[in-house]
C-alpha positions as CSV (number, residue, x, y, z in Angstrom):
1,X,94.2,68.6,-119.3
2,X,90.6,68.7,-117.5
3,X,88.9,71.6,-116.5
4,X,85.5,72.3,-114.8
5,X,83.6,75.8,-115.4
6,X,84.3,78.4,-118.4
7,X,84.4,82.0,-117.3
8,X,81.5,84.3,-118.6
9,X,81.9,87.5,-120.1
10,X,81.1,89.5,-117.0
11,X,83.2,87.5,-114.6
12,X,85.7,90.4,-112.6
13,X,88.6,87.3,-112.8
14,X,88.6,87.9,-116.6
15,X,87.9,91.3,-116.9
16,X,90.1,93.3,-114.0
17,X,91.8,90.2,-112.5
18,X,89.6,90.6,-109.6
19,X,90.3,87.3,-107.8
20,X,93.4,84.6,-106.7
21,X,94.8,81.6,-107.3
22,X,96.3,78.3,-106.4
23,X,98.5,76.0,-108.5
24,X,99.8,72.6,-106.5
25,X,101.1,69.3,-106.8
26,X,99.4,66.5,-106.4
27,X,100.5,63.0,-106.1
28,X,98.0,60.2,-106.5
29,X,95.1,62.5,-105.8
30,X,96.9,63.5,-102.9
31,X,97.8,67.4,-102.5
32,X,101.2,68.4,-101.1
33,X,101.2,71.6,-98.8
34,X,97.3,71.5,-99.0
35,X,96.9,73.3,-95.4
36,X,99.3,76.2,-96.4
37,X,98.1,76.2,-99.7
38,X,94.5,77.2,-98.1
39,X,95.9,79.6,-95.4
40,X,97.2,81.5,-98.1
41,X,94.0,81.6,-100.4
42,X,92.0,82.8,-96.6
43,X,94.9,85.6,-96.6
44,X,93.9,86.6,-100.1
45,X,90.1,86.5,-99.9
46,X,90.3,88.4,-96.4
47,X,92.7,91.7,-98.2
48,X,90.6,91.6,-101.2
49,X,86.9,90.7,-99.2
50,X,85.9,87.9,-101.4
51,X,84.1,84.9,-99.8
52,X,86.1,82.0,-98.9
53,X,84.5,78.7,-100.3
54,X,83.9,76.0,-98.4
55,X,86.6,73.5,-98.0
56,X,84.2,70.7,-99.4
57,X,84.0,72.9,-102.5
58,X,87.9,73.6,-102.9
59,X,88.5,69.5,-102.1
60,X,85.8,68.6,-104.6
61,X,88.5,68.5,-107.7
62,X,90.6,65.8,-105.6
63,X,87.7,63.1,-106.6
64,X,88.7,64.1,-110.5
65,X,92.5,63.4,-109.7
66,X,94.2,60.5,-111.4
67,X,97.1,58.6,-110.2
68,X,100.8,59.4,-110.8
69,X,101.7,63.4,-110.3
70,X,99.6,66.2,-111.3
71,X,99.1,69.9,-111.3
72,X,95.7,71.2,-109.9
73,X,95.3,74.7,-110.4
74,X,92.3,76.5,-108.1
75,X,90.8,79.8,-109.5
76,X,88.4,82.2,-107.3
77,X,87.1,85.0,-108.7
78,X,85.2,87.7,-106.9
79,X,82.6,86.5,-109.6
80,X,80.1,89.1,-111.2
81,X,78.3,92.6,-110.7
82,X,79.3,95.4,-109.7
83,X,79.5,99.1,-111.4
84,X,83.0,99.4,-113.3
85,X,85.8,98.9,-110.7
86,X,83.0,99.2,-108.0
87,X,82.7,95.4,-106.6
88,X,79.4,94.3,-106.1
89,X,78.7,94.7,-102.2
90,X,77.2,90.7,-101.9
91,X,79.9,88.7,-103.9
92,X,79.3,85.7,-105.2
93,X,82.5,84.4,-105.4
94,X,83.1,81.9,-108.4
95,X,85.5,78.6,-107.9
96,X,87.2,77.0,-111.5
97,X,89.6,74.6,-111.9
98,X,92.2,72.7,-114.0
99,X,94.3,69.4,-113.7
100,X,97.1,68.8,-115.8
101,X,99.3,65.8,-115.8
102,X,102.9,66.9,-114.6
103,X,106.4,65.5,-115.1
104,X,108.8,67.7,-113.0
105,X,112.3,69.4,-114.2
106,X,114.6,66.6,-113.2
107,X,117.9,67.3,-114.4
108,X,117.6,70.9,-112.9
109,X,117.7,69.4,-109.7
110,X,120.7,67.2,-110.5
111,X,122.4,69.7,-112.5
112,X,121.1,73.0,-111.2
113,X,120.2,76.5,-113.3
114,X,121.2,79.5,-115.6
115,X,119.1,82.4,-114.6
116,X,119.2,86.2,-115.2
117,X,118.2,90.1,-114.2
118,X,114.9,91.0,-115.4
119,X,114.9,94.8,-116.5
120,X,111.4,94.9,-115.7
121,X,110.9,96.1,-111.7
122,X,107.9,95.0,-109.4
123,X,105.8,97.7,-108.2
124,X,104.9,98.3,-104.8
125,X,101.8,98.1,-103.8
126,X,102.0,96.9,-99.5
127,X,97.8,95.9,-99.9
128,X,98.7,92.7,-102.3
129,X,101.8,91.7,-101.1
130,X,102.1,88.1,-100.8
131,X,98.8,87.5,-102.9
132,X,98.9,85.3,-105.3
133,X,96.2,87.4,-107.0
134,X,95.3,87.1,-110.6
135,X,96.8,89.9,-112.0
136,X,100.4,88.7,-113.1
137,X,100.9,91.1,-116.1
138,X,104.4,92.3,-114.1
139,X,105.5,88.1,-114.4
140,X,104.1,87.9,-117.9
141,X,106.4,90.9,-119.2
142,X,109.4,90.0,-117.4
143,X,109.1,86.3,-118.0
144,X,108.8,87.8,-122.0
145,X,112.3,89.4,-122.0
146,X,114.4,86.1,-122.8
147,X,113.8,83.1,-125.1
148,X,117.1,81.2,-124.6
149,X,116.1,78.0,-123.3
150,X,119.6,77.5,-121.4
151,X,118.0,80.2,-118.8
152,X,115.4,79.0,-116.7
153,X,114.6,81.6,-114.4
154,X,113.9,85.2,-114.5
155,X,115.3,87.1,-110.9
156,X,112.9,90.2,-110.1
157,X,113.8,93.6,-108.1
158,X,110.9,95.9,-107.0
159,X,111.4,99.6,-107.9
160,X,113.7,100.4,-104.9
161,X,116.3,97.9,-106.3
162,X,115.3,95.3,-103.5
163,X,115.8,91.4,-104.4
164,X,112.1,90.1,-104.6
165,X,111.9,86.9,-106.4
166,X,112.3,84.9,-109.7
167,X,108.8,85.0,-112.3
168,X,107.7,82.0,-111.2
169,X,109.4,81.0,-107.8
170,X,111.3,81.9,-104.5
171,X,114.5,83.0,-104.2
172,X,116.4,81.9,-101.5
173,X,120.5,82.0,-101.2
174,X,123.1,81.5,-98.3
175,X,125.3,84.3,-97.3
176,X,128.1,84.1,-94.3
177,X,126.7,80.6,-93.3
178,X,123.3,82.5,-92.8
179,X,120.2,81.2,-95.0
180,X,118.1,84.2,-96.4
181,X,115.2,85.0,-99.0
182,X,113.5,88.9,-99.3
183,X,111.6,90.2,-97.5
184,X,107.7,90.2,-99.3
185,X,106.0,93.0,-97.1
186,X,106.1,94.9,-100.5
187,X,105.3,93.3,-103.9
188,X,105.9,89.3,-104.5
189,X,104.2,86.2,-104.0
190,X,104.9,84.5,-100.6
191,X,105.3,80.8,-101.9
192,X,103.7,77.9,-100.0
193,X,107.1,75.8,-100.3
194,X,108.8,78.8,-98.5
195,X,106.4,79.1,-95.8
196,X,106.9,75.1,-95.2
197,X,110.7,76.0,-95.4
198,X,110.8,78.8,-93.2
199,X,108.4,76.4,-90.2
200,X,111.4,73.9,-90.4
201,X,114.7,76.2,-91.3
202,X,115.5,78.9,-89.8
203,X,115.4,80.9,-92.8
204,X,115.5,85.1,-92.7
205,X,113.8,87.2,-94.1
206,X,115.9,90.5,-95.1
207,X,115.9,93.1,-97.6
208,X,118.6,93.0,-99.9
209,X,120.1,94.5,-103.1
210,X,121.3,92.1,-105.9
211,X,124.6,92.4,-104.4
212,X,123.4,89.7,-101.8
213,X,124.0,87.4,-104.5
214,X,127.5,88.5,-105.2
215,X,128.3,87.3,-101.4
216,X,126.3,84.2,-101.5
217,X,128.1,80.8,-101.5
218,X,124.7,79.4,-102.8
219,X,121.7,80.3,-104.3
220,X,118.5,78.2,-105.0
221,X,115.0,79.0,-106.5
222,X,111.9,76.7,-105.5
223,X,108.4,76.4,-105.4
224,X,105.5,74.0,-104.7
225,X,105.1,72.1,-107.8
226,X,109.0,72.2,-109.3
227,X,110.7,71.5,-106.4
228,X,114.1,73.2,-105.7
229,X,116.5,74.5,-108.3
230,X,120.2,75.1,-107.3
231,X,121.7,78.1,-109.1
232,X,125.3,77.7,-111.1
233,X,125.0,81.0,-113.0
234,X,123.6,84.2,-112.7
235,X,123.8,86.7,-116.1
236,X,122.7,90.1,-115.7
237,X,119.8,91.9,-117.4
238,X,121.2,91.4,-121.1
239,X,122.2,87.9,-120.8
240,X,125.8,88.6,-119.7
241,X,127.7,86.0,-117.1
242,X,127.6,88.0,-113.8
243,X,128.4,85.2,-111.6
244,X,128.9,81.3,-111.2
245,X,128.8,78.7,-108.5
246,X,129.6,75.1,-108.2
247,X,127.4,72.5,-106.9
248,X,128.1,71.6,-103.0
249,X,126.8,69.7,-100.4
250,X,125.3,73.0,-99.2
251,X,122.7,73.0,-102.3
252,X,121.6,69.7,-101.3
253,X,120.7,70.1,-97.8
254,X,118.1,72.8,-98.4
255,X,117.0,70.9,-101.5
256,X,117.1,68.0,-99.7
257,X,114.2,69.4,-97.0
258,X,112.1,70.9,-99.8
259,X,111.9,68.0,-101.7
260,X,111.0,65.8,-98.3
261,X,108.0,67.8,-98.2
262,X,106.8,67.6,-101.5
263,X,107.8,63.5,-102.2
264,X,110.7,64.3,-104.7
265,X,114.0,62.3,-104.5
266,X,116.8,63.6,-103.0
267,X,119.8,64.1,-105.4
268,X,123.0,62.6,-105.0
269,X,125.3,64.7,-102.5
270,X,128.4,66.3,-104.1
């Protein structure tokens, strides 16, 4: 793993999580989704008034970039100053980063996933919706409430009971021939794989109980850097079968587009 930058003491990243972040593939030094991966860190730094860098400065960790696939992870903190919670009124706004080398989940896309309920429940909060902002304590707790490695995914309702998104990815699933994901005007993180999907598919965007999932004929979960998982069970919230769906050609054609976009092969139709 290679890094550039340690944080100091007074940074408002470390100490309120007073800043955003980007995590994407990269393939040969290339970066996949590198335009909406940018539109969405100008989104964050215009809600929470930081400055946005340069784009010579976010580009400059591409040079460090080996070959094969990697992980670059982008952090941007509103930097130091301020009084307490008070931001200070001329930001300086600090850039770190971190590649790591990356080999991606294969046989989940071959064989798709085992995912549960989370008891834990996003808040709402309208103002940070769609960040990915560096305050993740809700994803760290809920991501803590298994530690069976057969389940890979954690499925997340806010407080209303709405259908949000896993810990770590987008939900999407296919109801009455119709695809779908929730709707992220609340709480969540609107993924740069699903804005790609959502230019190409027409994908909608509802809001939607758990029970959405009951109806489905097929679920996935995806994201920029894993690709897209197909769902074959869903337990509920203490690890109990709820439901189960076989693999069809429906799973692959979604998966099949995602993975077109990032450079991942295409698994075998059904």
């Amino acid at each position: 793993m290679r890094g550039e930058g340690a944080w100091p003491l007074d940074d408002r990243g470390a100490a309120y999580g007073d800043g955003l972040f980007e995590t994407m593939l990269l393939r040969d030094g290339r970066p996949l989704l590198w335009d909406e991966h940018l539109a969405r860190l100008a989104r964050g730094c215009h809600a929470l008034g930081i400055p946005m860098p340069p784009g010579r400065e976010l580009a400059a960790p591409l040079a460090k970039a080996g070959t094969g696939l990697e992980v670059l992870k982008l952090m941007l903190t509103r930097g130091s100053g301020g009084r307490g919670y008070r931001p200070p009124v001329s930001p300086q706004a600090r850039l770190r980063w971190q590649l790591a080398v990356f080999a991606p989940a294969e046989t989940r896309w071959q064989q798709g996933v085992r995912v549960r309920f989370c008891r834990l429940r996003l808040g709402i909060q309208p103002a940070l919706a769609g960040l990915k902002h560096l305050n993740r304590l809700e994803n760290v707790m809920a991501r803590a409430e298994w530690d069976d490695e057969a389940v890979a995914e954690g499925l997340l309702c806010d407080s209303d009971g709405r259908l949000v998104e896993a810990t770590a990815m987008n939900l999407f699933w296919q109801r009455e021939g119709r695809l779908e994901t929730p709707r992220l005007d609340r709480c969540g993180v609107a993924g740069t794989l699903r804005e790609a999907l959502k230019e190409r598919l027409p994908i909608a965007e509802v809001d939607a109980g758990p029970q959405a999932l009951d109806q489905a004929e097929a679920v996935w979960l995806g994201n920029s850097v894993q690709g897209v998982w197909p769902v074959v069970r869903l337990d509920d919230d203490v690890g109990i079968e709820r439901q189960r769906w076989s693999l069809t050609r429906i799973h692959r054609d979604l998966q099949a587009e995602a993975h077109r976009l990032l450079g991942y092969p295409v698994p075998d139709p059904i």
